[in-house]
PyMOL Python script that loads the backbone (N, CA, C, O; Angstrom):
from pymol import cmd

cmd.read_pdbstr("""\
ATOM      1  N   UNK A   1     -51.168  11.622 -35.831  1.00  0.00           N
ATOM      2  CA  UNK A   1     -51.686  11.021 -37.049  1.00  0.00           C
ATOM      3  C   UNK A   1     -51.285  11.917 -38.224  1.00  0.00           C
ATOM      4  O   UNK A   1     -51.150  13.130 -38.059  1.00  0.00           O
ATOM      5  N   UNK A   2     -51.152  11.508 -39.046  1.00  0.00           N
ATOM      6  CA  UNK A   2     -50.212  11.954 -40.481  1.00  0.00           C
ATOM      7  C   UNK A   2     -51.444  13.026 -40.950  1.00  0.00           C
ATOM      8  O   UNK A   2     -52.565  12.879 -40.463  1.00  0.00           O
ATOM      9  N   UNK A   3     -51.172  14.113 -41.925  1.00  0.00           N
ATOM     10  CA  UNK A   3     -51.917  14.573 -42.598  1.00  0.00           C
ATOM     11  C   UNK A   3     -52.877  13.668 -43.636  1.00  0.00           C
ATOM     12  O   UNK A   3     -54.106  13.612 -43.614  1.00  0.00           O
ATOM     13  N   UNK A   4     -51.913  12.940 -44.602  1.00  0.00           N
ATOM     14  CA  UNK A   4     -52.639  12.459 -45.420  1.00  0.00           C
ATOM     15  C   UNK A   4     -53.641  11.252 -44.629  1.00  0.00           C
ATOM     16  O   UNK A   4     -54.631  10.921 -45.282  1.00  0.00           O
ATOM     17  N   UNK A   5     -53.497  10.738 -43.598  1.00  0.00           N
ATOM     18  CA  UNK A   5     -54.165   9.487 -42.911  1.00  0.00           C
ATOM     19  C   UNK A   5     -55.742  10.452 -42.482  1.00  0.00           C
ATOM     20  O   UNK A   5     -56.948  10.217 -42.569  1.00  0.00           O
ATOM     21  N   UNK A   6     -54.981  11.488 -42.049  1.00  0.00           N
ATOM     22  CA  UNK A   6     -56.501  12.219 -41.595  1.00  0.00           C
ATOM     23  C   UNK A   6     -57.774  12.747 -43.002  1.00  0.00           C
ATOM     24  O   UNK A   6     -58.989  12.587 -43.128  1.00  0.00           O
ATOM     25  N   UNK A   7     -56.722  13.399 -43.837  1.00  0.00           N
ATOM     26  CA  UNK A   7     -57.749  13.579 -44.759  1.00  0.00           C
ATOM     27  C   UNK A   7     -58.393  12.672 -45.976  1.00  0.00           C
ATOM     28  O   UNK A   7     -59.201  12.943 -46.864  1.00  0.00           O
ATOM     29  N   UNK A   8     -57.564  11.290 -45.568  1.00  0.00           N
ATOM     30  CA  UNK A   8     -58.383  10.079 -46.639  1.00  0.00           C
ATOM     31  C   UNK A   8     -59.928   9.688 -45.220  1.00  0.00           C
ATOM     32  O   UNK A   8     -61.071   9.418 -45.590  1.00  0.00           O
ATOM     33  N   UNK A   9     -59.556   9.758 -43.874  1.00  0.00           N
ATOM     34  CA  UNK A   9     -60.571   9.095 -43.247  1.00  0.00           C
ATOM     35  C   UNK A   9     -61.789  10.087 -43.253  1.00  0.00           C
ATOM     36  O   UNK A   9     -62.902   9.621 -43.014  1.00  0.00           O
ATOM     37  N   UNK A  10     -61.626  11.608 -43.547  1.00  0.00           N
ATOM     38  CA  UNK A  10     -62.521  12.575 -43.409  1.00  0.00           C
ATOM     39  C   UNK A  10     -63.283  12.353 -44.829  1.00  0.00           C
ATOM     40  O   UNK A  10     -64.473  12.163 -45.080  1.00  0.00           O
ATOM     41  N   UNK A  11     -62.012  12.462 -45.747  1.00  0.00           N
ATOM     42  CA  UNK A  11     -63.020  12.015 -47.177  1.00  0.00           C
ATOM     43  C   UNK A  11     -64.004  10.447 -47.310  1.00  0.00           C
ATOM     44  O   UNK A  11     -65.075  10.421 -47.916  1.00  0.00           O
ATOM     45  N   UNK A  12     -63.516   9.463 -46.762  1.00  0.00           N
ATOM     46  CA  UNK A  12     -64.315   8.644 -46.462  1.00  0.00           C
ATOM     47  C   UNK A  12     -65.945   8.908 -45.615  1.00  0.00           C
ATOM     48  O   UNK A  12     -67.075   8.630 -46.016  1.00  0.00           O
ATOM     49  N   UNK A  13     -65.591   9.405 -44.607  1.00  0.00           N
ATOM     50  CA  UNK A  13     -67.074  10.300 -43.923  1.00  0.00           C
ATOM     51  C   UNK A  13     -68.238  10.747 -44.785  1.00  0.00           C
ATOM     52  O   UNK A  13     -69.429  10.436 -44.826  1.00  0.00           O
ATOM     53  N   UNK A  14     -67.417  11.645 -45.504  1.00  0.00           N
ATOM     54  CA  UNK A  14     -67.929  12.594 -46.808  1.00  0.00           C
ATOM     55  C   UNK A  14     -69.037  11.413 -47.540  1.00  0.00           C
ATOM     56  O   UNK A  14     -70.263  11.514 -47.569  1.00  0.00           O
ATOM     57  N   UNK A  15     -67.926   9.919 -48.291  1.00  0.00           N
ATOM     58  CA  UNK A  15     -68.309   9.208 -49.043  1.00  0.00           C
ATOM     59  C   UNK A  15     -69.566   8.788 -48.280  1.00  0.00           C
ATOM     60  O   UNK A  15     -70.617   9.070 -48.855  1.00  0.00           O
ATOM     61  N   UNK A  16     -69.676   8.122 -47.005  1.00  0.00           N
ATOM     62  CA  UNK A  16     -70.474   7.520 -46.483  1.00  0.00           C
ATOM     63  C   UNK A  16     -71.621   8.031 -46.134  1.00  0.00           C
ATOM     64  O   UNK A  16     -72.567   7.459 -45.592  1.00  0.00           O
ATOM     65  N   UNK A  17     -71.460   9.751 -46.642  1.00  0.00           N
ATOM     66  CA  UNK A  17     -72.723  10.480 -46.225  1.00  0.00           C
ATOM     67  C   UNK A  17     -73.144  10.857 -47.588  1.00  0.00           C
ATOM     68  O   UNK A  17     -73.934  11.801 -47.593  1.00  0.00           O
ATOM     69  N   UNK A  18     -72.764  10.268 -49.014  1.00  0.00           N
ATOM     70  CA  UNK A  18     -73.329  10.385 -50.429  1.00  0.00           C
ATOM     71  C   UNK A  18     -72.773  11.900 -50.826  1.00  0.00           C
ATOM     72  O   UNK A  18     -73.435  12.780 -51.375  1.00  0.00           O
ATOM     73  N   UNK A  19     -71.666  11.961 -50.491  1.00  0.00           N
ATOM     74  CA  UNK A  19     -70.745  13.372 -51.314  1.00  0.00           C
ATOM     75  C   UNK A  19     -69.685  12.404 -51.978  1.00  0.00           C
ATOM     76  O   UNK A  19     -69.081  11.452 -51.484  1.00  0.00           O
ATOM     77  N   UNK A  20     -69.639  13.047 -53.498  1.00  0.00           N
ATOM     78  CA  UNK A  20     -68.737  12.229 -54.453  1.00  0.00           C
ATOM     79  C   UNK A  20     -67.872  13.303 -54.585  1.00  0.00           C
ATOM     80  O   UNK A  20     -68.199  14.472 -54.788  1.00  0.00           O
ATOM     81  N   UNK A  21     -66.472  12.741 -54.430  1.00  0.00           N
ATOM     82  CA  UNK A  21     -65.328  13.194 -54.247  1.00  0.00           C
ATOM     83  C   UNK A  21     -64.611  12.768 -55.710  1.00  0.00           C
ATOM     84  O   UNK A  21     -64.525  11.717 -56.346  1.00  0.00           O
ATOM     85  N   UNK A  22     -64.041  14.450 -55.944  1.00  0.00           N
ATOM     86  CA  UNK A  22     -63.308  14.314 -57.303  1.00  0.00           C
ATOM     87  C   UNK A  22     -61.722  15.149 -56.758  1.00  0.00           C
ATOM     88  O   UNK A  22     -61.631  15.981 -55.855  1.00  0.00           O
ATOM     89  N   UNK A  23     -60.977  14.793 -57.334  1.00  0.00           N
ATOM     90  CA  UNK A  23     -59.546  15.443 -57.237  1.00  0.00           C
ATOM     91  C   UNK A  23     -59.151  15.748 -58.700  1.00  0.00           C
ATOM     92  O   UNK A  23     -59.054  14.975 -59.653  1.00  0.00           O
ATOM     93  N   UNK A  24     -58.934  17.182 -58.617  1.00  0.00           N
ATOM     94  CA  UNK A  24     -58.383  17.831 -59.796  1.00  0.00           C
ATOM     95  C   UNK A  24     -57.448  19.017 -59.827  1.00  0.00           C
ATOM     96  O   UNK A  24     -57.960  19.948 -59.205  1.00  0.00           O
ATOM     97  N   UNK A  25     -56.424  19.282 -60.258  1.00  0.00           N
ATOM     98  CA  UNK A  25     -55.547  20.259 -60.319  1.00  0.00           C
ATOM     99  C   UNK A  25     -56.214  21.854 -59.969  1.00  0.00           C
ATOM    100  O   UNK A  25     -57.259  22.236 -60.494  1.00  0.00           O
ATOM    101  N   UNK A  26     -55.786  22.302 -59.448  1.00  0.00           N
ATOM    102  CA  UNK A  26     -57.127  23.498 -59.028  1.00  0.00           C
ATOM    103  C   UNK A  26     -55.843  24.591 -58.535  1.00  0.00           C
ATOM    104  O   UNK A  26     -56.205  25.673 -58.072  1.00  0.00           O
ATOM    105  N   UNK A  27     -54.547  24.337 -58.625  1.00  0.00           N
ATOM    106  CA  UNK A  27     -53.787  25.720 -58.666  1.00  0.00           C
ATOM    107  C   UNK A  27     -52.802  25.958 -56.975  1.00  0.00           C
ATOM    108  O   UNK A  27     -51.951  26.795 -56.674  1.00  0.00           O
ATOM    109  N   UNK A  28     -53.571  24.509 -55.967  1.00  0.00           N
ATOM    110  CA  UNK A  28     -52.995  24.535 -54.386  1.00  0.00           C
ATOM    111  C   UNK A  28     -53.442  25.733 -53.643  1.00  0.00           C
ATOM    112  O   UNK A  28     -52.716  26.094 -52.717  1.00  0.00           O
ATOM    113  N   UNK A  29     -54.524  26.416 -53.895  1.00  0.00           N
ATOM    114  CA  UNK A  29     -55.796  26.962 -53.079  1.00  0.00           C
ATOM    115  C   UNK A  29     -56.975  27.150 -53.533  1.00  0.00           C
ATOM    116  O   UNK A  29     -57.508  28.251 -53.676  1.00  0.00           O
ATOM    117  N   UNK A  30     -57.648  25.640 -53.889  1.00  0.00           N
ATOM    118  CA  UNK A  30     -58.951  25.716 -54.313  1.00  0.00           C
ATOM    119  C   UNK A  30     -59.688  24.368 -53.949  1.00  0.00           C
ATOM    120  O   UNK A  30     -59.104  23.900 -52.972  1.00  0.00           O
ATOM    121  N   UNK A  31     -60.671  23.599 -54.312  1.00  0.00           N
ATOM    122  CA  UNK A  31     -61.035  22.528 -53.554  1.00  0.00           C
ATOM    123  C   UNK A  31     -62.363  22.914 -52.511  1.00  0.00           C
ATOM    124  O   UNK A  31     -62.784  23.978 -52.964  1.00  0.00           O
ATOM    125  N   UNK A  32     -63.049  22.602 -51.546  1.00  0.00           N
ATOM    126  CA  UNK A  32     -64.216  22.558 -51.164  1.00  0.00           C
ATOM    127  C   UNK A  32     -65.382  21.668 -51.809  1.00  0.00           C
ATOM    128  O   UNK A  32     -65.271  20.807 -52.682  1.00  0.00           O
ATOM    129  N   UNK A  33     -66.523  22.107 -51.149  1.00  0.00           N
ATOM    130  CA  UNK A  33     -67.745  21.247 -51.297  1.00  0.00           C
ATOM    131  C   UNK A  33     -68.296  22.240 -52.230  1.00  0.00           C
ATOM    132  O   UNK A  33     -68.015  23.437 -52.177  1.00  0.00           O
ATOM    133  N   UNK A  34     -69.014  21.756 -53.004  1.00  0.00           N
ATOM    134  CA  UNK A  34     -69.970  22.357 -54.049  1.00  0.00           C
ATOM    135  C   UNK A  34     -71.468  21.082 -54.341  1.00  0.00           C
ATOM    136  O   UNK A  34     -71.675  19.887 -54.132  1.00  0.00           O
ATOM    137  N   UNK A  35     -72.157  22.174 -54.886  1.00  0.00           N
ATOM    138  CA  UNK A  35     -73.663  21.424 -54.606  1.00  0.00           C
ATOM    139  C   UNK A  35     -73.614  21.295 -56.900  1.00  0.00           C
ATOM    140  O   UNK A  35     -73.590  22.303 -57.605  1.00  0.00           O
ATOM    141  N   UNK A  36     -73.614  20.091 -57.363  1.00  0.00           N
ATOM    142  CA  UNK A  36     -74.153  19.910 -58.815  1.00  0.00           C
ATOM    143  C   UNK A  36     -74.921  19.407 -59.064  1.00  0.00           C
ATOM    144  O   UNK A  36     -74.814  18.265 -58.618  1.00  0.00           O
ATOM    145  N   UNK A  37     -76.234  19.619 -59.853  1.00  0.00           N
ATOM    146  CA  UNK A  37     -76.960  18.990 -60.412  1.00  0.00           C
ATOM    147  C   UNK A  37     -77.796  17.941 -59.074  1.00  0.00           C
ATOM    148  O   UNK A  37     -78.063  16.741 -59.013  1.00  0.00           O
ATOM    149  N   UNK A  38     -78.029  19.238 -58.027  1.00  0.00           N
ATOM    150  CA  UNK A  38     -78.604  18.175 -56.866  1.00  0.00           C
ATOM    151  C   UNK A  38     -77.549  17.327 -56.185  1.00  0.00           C
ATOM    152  O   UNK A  38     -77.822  16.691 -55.167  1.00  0.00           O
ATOM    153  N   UNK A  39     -76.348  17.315 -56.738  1.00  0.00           N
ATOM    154  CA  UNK A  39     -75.395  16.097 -56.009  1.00  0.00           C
ATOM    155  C   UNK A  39     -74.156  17.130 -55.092  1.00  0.00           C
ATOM    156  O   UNK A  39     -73.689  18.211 -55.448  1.00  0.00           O
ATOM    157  N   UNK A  40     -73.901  16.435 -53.980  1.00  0.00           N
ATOM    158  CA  UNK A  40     -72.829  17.519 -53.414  1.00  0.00           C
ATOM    159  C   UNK A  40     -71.735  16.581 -53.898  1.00  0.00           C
ATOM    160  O   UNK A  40     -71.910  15.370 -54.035  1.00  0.00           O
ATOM    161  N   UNK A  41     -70.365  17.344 -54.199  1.00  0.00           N
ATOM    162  CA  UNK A  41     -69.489  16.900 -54.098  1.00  0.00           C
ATOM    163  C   UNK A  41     -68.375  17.489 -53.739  1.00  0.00           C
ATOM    164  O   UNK A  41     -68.470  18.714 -53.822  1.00  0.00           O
ATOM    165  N   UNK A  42     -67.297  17.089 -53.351  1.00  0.00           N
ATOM    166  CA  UNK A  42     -66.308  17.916 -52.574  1.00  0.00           C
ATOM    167  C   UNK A  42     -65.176  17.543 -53.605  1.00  0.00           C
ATOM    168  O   UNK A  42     -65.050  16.329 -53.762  1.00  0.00           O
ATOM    169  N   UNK A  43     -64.509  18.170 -54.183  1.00  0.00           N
ATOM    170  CA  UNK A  43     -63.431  18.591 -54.801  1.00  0.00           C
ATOM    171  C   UNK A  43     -61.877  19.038 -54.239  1.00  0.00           C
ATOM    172  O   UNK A  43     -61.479  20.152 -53.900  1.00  0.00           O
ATOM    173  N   UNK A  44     -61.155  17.720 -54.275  1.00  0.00           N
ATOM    174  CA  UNK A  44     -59.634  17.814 -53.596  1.00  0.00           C
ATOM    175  C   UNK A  44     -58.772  18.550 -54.938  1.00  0.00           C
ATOM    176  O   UNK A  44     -58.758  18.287 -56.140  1.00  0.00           O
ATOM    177  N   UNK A  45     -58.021  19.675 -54.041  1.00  0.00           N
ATOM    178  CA  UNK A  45     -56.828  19.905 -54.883  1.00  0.00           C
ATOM    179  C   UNK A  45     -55.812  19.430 -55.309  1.00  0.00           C
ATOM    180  O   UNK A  45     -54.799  20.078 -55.048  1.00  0.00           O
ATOM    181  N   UNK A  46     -55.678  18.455 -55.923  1.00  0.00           N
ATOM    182  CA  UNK A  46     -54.137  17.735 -56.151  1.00  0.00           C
ATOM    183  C   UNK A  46     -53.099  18.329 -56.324  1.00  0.00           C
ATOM    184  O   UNK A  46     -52.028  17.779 -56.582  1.00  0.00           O
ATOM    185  N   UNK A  47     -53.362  20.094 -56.150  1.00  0.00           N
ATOM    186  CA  UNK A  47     -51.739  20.784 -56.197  1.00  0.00           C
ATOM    187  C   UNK A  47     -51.794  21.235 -54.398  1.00  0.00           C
ATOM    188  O   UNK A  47     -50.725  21.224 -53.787  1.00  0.00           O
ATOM    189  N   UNK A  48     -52.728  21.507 -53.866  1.00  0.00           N
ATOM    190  CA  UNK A  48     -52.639  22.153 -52.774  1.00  0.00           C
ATOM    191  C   UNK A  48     -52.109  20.822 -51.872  1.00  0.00           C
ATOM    192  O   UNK A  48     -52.216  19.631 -52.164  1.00  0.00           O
ATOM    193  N   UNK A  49     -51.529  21.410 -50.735  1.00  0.00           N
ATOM    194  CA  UNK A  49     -50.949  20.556 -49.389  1.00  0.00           C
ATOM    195  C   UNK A  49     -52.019  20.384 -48.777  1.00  0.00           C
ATOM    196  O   UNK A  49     -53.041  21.045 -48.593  1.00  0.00           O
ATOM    197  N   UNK A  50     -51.401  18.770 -48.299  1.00  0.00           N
ATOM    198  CA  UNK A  50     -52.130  17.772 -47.534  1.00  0.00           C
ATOM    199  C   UNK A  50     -53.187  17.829 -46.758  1.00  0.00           C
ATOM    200  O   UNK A  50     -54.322  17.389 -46.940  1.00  0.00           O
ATOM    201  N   UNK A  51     -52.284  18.960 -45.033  1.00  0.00           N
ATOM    202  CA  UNK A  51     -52.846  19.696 -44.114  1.00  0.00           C
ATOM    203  C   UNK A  51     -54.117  20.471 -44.383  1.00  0.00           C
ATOM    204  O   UNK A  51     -55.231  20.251 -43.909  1.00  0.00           O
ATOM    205  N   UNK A  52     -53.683  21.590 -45.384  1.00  0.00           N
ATOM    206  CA  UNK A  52     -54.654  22.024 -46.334  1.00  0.00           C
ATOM    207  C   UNK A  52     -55.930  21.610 -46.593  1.00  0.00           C
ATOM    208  O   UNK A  52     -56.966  22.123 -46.171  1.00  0.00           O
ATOM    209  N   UNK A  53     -55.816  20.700 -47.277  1.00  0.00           N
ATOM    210  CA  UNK A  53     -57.006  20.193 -47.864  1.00  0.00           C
ATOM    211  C   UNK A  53     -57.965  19.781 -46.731  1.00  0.00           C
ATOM    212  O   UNK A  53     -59.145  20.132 -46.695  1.00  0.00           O
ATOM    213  N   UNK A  54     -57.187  18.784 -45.539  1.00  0.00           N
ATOM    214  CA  UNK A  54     -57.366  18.372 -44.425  1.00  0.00           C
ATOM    215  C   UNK A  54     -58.609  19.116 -43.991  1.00  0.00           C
ATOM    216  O   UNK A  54     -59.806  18.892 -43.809  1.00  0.00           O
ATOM    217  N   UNK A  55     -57.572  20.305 -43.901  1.00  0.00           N
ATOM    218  CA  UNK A  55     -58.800  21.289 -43.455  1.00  0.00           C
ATOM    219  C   UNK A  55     -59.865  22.081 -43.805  1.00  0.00           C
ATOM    220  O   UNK A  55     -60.748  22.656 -43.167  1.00  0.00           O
ATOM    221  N   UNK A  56     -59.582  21.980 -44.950  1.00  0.00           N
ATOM    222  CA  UNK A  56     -61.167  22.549 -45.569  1.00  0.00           C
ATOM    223  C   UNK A  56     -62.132  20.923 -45.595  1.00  0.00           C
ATOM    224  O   UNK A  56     -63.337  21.057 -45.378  1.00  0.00           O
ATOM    225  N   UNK A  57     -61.711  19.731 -45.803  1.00  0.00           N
ATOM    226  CA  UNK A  57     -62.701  18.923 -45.700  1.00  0.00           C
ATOM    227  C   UNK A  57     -62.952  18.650 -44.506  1.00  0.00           C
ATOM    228  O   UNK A  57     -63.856  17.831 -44.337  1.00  0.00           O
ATOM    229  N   UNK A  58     -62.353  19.143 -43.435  1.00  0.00           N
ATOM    230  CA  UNK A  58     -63.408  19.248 -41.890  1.00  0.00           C
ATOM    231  C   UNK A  58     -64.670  19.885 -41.954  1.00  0.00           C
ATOM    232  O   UNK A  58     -65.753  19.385 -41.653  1.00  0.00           O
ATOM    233  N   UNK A  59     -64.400  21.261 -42.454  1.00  0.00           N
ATOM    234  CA  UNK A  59     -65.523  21.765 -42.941  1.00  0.00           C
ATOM    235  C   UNK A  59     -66.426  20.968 -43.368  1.00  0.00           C
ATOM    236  O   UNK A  59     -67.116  20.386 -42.532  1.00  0.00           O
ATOM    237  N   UNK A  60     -66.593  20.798 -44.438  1.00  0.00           N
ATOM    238  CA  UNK A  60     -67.226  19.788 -45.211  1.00  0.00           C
ATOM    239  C   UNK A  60     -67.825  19.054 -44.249  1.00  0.00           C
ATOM    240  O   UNK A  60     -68.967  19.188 -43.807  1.00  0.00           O
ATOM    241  N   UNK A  61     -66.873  18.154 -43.903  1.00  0.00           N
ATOM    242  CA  UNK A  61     -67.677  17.166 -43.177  1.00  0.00           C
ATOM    243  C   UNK A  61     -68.512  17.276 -41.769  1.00  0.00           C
ATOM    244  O   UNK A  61     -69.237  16.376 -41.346  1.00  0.00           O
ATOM    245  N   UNK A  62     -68.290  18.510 -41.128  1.00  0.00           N
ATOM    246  CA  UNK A  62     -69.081  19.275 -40.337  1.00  0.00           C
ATOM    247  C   UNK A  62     -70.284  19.483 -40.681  1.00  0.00           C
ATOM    248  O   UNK A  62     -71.231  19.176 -39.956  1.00  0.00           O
ATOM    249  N   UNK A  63     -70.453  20.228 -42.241  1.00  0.00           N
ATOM    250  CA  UNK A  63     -71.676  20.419 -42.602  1.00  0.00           C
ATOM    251  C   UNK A  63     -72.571  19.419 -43.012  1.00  0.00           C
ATOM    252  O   UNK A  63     -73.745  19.734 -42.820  1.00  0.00           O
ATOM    253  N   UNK A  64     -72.319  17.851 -43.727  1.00  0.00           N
ATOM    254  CA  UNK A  64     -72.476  17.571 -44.132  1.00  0.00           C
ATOM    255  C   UNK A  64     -72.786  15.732 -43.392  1.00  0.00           C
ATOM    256  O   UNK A  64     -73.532  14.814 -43.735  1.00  0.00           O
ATOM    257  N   UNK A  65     -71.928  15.879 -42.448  1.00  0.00           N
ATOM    258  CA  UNK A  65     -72.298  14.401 -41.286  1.00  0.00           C
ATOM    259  C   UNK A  65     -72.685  14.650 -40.112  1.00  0.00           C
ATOM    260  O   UNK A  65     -72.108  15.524 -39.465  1.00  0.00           O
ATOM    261  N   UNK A  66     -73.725  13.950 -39.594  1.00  0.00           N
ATOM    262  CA  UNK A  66     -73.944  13.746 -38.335  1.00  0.00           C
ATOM    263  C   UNK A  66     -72.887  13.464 -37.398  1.00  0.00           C
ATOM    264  O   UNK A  66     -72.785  12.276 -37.093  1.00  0.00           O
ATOM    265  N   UNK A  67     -72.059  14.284 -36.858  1.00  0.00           N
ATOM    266  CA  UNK A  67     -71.254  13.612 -35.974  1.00  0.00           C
ATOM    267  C   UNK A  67     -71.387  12.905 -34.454  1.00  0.00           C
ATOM    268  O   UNK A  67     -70.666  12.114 -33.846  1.00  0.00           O
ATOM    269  N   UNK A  68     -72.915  13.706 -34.067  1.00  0.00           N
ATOM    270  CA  UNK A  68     -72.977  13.295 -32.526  1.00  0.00           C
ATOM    271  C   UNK A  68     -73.873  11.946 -32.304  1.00  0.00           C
ATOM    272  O   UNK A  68     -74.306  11.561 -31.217  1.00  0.00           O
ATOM    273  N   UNK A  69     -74.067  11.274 -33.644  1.00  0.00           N
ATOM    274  CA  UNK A  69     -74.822   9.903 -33.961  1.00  0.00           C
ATOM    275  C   UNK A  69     -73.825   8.560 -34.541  1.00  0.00           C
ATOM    276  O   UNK A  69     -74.163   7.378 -34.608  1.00  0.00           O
ATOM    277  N   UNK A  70     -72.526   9.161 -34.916  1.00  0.00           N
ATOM    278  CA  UNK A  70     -71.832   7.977 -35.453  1.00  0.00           C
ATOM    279  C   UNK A  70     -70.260   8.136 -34.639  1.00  0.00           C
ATOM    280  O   UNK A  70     -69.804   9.014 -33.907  1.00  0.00           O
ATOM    281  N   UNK A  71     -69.714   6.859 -35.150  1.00  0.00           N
ATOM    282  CA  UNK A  71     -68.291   6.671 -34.520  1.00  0.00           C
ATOM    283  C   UNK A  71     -67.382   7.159 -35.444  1.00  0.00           C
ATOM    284  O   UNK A  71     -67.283   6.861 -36.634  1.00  0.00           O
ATOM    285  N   UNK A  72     -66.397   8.333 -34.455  1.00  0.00           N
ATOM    286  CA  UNK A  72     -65.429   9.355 -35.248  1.00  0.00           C
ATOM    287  C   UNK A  72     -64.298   8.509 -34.226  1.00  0.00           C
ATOM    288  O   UNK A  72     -64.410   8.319 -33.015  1.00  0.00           O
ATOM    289  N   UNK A  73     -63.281   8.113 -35.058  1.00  0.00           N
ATOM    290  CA  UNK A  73     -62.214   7.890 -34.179  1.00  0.00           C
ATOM    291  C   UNK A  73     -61.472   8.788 -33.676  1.00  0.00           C
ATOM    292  O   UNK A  73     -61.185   9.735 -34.409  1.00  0.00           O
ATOM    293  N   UNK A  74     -60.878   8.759 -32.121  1.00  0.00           N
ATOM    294  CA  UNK A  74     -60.875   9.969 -31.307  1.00  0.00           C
ATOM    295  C   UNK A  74     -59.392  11.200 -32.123  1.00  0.00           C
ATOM    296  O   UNK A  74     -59.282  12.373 -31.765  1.00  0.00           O
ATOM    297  N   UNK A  75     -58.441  10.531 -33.212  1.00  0.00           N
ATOM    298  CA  UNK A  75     -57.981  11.377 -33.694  1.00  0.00           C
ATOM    299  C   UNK A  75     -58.447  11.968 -34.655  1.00  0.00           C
ATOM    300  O   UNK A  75     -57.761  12.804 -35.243  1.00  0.00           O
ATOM    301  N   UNK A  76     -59.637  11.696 -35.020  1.00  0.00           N
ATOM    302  CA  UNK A  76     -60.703  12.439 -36.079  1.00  0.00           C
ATOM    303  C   UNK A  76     -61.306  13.766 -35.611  1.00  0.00           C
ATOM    304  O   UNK A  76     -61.192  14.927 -36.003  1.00  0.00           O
ATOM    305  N   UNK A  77     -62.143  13.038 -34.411  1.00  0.00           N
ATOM    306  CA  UNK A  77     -62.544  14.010 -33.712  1.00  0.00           C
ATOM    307  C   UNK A  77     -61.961  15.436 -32.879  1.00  0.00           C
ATOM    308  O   UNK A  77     -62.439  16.543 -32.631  1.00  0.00           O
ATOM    309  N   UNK A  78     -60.845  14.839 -32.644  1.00  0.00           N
ATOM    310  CA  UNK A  78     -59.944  15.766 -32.353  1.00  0.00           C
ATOM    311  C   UNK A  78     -59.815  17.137 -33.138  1.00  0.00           C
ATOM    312  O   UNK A  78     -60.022  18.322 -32.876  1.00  0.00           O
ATOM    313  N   UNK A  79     -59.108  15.964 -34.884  1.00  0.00           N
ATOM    314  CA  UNK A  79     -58.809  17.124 -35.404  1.00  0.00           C
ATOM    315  C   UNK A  79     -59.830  18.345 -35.864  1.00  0.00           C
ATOM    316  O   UNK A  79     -59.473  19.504 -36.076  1.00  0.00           O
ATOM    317  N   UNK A  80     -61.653  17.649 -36.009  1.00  0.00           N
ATOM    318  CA  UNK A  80     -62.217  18.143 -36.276  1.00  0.00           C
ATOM    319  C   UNK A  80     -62.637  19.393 -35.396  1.00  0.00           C
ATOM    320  O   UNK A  80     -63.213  20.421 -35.752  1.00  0.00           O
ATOM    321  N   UNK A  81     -62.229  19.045 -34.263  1.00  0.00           N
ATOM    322  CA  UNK A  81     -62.771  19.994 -33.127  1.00  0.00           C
ATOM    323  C   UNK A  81     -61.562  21.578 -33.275  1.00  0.00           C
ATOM    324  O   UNK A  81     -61.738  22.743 -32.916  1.00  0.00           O
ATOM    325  N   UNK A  82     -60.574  21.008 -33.847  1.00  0.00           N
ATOM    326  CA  UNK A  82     -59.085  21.876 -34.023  1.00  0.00           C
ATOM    327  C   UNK A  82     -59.409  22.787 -35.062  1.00  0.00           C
ATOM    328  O   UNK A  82     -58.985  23.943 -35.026  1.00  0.00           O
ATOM    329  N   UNK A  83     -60.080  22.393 -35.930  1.00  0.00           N
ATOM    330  CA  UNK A  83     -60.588  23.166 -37.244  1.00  0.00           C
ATOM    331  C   UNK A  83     -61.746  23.294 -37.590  1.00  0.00           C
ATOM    332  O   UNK A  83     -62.297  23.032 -38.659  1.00  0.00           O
ATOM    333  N   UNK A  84     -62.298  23.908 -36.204  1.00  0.00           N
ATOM    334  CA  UNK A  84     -64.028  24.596 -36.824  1.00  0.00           C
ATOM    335  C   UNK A  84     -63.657  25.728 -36.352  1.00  0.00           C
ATOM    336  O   UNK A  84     -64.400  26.706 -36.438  1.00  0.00           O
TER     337      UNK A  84
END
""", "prot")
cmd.dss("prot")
cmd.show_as("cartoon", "prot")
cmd.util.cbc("prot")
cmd.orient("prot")
């Protein structure tokens, strides 16, 4: 499964668990989850690579979804298990 296929379905997760996702130029090593004003939101780098990002929003979505209660499709899960 492609980089970018994995990290639009992880950011979707994110969405479905009420983290608002912003993408902003941040330099291609910056990005993560941050807590504002009570709201989490996770912040994509639009300079950093794909993979990259990929993988810091595993994180994220580790901390932040129930995984052993909902349906992760098995190349999700995979990758998530690859990057904790």
């Amino acid at each position: 499964m492609e980089a970018e296929a994995v990290l639009e379905e992880l950011l979707a997760l994110l969405e479905h668990n009420g983290v608002s996702i912003r993408t902003e130029p941040m330099g291609g090593a910056g990005g993560g989850l941050c807590k504002m004003k009570d709201k989490q939101v996770f912040f994509v780098d639009a300079e950093a690579q794909t993979a990259d990002m990929a993988a810091i929003c595993a994180g994220a979505v580790r901390e932040m979804v129930d995984l052993e209660n909902i349906y992760i499709r098995p190349q999700i899960r995979d990758f998530l298990e690859k990057h904790s």
